[in-house]
C-alpha positions in Angstrom: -13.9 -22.2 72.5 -12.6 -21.5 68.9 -11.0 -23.4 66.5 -7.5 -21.9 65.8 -5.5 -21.3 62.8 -1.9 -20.8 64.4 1.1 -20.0 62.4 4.8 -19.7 63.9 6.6 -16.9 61.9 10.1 -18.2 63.3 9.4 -21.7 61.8 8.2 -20.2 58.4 11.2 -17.7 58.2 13.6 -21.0 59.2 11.5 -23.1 56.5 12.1 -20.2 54.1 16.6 -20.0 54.7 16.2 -23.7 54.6 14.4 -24.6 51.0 15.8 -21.7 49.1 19.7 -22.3 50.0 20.4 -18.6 49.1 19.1 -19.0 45.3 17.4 -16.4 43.9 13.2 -17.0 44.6 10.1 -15.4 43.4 8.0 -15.9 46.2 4.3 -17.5 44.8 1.7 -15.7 46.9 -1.9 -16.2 45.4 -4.7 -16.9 46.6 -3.9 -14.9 49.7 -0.8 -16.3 50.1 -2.1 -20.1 50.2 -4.4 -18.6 53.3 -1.6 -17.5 55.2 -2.4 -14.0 54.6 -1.0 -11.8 52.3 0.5 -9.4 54.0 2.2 -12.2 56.4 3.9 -13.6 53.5 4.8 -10.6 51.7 6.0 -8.9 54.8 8.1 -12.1 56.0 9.4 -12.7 52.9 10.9 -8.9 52.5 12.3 -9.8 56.3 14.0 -12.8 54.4 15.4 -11.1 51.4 13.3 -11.9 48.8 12.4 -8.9 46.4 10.4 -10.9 43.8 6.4 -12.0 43.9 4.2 -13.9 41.6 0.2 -13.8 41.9 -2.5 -14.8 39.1 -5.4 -11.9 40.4 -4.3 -8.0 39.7 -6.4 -7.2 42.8 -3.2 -9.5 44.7 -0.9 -7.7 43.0 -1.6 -4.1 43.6 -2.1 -5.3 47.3 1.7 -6.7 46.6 2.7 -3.2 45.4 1.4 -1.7 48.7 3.4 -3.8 50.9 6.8 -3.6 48.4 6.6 -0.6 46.5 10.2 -1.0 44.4 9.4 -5.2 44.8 9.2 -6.9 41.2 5.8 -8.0 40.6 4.8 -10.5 38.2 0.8 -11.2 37.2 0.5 -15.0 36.1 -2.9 -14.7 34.6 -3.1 -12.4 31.6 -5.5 -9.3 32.6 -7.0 -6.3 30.1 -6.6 -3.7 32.3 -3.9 -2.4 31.0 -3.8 1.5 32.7 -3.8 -0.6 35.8 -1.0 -2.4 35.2 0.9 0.5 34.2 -0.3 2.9 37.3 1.3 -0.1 39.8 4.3 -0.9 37.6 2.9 -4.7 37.5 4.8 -7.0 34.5 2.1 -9.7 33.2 2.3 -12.9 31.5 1.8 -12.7 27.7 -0.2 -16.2 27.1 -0.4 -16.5 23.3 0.2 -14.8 19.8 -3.2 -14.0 19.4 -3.6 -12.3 22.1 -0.4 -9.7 21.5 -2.1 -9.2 18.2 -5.5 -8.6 19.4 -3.8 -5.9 22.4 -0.7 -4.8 20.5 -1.5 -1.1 20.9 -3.1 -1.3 24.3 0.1 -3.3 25.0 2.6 -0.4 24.4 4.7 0.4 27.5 3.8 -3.1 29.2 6.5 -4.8 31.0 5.7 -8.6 29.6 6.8 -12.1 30.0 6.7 -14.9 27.3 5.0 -17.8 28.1 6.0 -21.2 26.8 2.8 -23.9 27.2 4.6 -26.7 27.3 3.3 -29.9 28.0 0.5 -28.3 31.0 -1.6 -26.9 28.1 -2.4 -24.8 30.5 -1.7 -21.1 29.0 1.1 -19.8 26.9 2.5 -19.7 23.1 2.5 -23.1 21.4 6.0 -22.9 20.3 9.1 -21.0 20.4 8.7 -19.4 16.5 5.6 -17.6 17.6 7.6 -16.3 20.8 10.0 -14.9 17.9 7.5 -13.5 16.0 6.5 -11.0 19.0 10.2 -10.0 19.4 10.4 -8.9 15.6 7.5 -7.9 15.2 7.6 -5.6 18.5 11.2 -4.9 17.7 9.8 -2.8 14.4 7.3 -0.6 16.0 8.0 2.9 17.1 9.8 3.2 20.2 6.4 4.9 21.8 4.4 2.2 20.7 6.5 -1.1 21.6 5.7 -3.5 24.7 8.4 -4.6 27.2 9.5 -7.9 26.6 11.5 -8.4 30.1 11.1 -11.9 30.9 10.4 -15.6 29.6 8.8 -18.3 31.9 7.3 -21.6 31.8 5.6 -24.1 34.2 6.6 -28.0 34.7 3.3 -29.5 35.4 4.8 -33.2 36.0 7.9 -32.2 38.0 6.0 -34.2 41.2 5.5 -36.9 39.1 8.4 -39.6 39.3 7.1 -42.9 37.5 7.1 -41.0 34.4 8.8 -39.8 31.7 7.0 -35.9 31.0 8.8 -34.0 33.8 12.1 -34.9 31.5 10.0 -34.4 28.2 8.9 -30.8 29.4 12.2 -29.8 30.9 14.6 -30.5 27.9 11.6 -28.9 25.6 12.2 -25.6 27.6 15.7 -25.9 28.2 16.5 -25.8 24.1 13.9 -23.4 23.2 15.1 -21.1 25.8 18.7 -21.8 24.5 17.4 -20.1 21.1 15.5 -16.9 22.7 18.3 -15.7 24.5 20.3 -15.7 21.3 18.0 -13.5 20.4 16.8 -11.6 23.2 17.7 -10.5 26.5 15.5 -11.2 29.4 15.9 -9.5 32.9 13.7 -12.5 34.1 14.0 -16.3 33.0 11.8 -18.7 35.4 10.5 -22.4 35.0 10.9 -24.1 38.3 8.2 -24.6 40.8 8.7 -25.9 44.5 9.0 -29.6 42.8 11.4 -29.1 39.8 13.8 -26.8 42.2 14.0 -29.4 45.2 14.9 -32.1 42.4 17.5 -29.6 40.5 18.5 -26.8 41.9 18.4 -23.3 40.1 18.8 -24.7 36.5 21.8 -22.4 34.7 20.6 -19.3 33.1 17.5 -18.7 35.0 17.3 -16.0 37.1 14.8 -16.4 39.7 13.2 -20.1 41.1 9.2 -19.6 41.5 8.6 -21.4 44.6 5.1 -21.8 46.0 4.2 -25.3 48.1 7.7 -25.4 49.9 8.5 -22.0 51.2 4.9 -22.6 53.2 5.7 -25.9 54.7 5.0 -28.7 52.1 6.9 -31.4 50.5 6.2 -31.2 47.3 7.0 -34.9 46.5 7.0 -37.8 48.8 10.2 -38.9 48.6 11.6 -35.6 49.9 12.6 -36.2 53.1 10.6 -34.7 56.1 13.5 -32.5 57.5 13.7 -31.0 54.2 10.9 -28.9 54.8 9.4 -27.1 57.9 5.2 -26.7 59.0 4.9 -23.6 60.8 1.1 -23.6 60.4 -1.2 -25.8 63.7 -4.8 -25.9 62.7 -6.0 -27.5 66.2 -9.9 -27.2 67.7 -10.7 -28.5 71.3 -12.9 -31.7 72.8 -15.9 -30.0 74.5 -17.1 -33.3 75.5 -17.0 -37.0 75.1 -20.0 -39.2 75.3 -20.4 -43.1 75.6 -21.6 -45.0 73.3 -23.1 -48.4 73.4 -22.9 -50.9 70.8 -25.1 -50.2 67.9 -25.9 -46.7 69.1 -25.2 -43.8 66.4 -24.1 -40.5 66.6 -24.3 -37.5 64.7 -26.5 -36.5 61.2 -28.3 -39.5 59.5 -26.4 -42.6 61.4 -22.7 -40.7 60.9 -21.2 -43.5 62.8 -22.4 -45.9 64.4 -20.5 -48.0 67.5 -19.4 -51.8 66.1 -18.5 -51.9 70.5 -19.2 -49.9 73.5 -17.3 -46.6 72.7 -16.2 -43.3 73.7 -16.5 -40.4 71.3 -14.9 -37.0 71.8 -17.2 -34.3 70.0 -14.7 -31.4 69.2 -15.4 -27.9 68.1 -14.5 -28.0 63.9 -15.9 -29.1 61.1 -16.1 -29.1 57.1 -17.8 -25.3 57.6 -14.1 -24.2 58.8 -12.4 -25.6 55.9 -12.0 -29.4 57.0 -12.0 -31.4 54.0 -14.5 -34.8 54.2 -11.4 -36.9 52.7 -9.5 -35.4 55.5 -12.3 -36.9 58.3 -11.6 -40.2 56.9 -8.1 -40.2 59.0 -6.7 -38.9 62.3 -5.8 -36.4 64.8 -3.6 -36.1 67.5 -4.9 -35.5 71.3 -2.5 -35.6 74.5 0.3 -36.7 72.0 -1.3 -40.0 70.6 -3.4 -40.3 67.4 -7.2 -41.0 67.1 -9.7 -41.7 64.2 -11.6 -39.4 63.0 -15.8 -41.1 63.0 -17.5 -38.4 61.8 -17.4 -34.7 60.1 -20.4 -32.1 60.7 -20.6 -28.4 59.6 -19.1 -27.5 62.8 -18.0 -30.8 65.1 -16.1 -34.0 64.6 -16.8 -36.8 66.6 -13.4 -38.7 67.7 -13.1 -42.1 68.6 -11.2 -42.3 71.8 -10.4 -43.8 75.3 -10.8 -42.5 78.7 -7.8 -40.6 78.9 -9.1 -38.1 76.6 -11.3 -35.4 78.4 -13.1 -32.2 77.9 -11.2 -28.9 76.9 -8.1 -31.2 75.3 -6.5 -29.9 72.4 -7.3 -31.6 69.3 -4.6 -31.2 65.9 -5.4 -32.0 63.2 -2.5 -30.5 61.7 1.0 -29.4 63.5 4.5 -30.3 63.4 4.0 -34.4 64.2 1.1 -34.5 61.9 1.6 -32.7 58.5 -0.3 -31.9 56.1 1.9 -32.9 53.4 1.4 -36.5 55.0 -2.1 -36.3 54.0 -1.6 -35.2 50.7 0.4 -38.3 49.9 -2.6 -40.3 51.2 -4.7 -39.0 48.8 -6.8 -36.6 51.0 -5.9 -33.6 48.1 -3.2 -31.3 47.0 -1.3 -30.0 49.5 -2.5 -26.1 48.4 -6.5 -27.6 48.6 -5.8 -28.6 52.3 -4.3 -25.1 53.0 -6.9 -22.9 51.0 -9.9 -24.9 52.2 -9.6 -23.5 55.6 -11.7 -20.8 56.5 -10.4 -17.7 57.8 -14.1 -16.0 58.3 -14.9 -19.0 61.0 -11.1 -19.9 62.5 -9.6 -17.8 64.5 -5.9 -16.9 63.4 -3.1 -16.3 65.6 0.7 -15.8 64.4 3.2 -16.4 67.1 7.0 -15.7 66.8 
């Protein structure tokens, strides 16, 4: 008996046609492709059409350039390795004036997009002037020595947020700034929009490419975004290898873990926090036979169920699947949907993709 990571390709390839509504998508696939494998996603999305990829480690994105080798690739982290980036044909963020100025000869040849910080504070030039300064100043250095300025990107760090006013503040900031750099340049490349900002807008004019991560692997990215919006192909389920009774009083698992306010039945099930399952998680349910159960208690490698007598050992236990999501956890505060995803241990689960 193993714990299972499933994944159902059709659904994902549905999920895919259905959030990106024939726009143009750079497909997000770091950290492993949010632990559905890299070359899964990569491969699936090729199948689907799209032609673009984002990642923020180089080691991703020569793996990328393996699996697509005329695919655009696009580094979101800054890297120093420049010979690297030029041997796989990889185009990299350029974060900040100071660091074009600190690189500008290793630069040369570099395929480079400007990045606008905007109100995430995260990475990128402070304002549109500096921006301009790279263009002129590249735009005076011999032909031989001169960078490749072929795109110009942002990232809305409030477009999930609703009860605020920053997602507007950050969007019109980047929307007249970027009015003023393609007056002045032109970019193959202009993207802003995460899964959030494109499910609330569309593809805004101008921009050639939506970056999508969350949504093209099942999530809602906001709450109020309906349920059939979005498809889960990914079923992380385990399996009850026995249940035991309880009287009232009576405790089970490490250091009192739970102990029985009445006579009770517990179901002790093969998965714990040492395959990825979050402790905020094991404060809610699962599914078994079709009907939901609390979760009592979370061990490196077993949960202990509360449940009735129906249940029995070698049921299948979900704890997440197509009637219990994982984006419904998210909005209950268990953690991002991406943390639930990327917690989960691939070394301990076992993985299966099914058509």
């Amino acid at each position: 008996m193993t714990a299972t990571l499933t994944v159902n390709k059709s659904i994902f390839k549905e999920n895919i046609k259905q959030v990106t509504r024939g726009a143009a998508v750079m497909a997000v696939v770091k950290n492993n492709a949010y632990n559905f494998g890299l070359d899964f996603a990569v491969n699936t999305f090729l199948e689907e059409g799209i032609q673009t990829f984002s990642t923020t480690s180089l080691h991703e994105a020569i793996q990328i350039r393996r699996l697509a080798p005329t695919s655009m690739i696009f580094l979101m982290n800054p890297s120093v390795e420049f010979e690297t980036l030029r041997e796989y044909d990889i185009q990299m963020t350029l974060p900040s004036l100071s660091f074009y100025h600190q690189y500008q000869n290793e630069l040369a040849g570099i395929n480079v997009h400007l990045e606008y910080e905007n109100l995430l504070h995260r990475s990128g030039f402070k304002t549109f002037e500096e921006m301009k300064q790279v263009i002129q100043e590249n735009s005076q250095l011999p032909k031989e020595r001169k960078l490749n300025i072929t795109g110009i990107w942002t990232h809305f760090g409030y477009a999930d947020e609703f009860d605020v006013t920053e997602y507007e503040q950050e969007k019109q900031a980047w929307l007249l700034g970027l009015q003023e750099m393609i007056g002045i340049h032109s970019f193959q490349y202009i993207h802003a929009q995460n899964s959030a900002s494109f499910m609330r807008d569309d593809l805004f004019e101008q921009h050639t490419h939506a970056r999508l991560g969350i949504v093209l692997y099942g999530c809602r990215p906001y709450s109020s975004l309906p349920e059939t919006a979005v498809k889960q192909s990914l079923t992380l389920s385990a399996t009850v290898i026995q249940c035991r009774n309880l009287k009232q009083g009576e405790s089970a698992g490490y250091s009192f873990a739970y102990t029985a306010k009445t006579d009770t039945t517990v179901a002790v099930v093969d998965i714990g926090y040492g395959d990825g399952v979050l402790r905020t998680r094991s404060q809610h349910d699962c599914l078994i036979n079709g009907k939901r159960y609390p979760i009592r208690a979370l061990m490196m490698s077993h949960l202990l169920v509360e449940v009735d007598k129906s249940v029995k050992s070698q049921d299948k236990v979900i704890l997440y699947g197509e009637d219990i999501r994982i984006d419904e956890y998210t909005f209950k505060g268990v953690g991002a949907n991406s943390e639930q995803i990327s917690a989960l241990n691939h070394c301990s689960l076992e993985r299966k993709m099914i058509e």
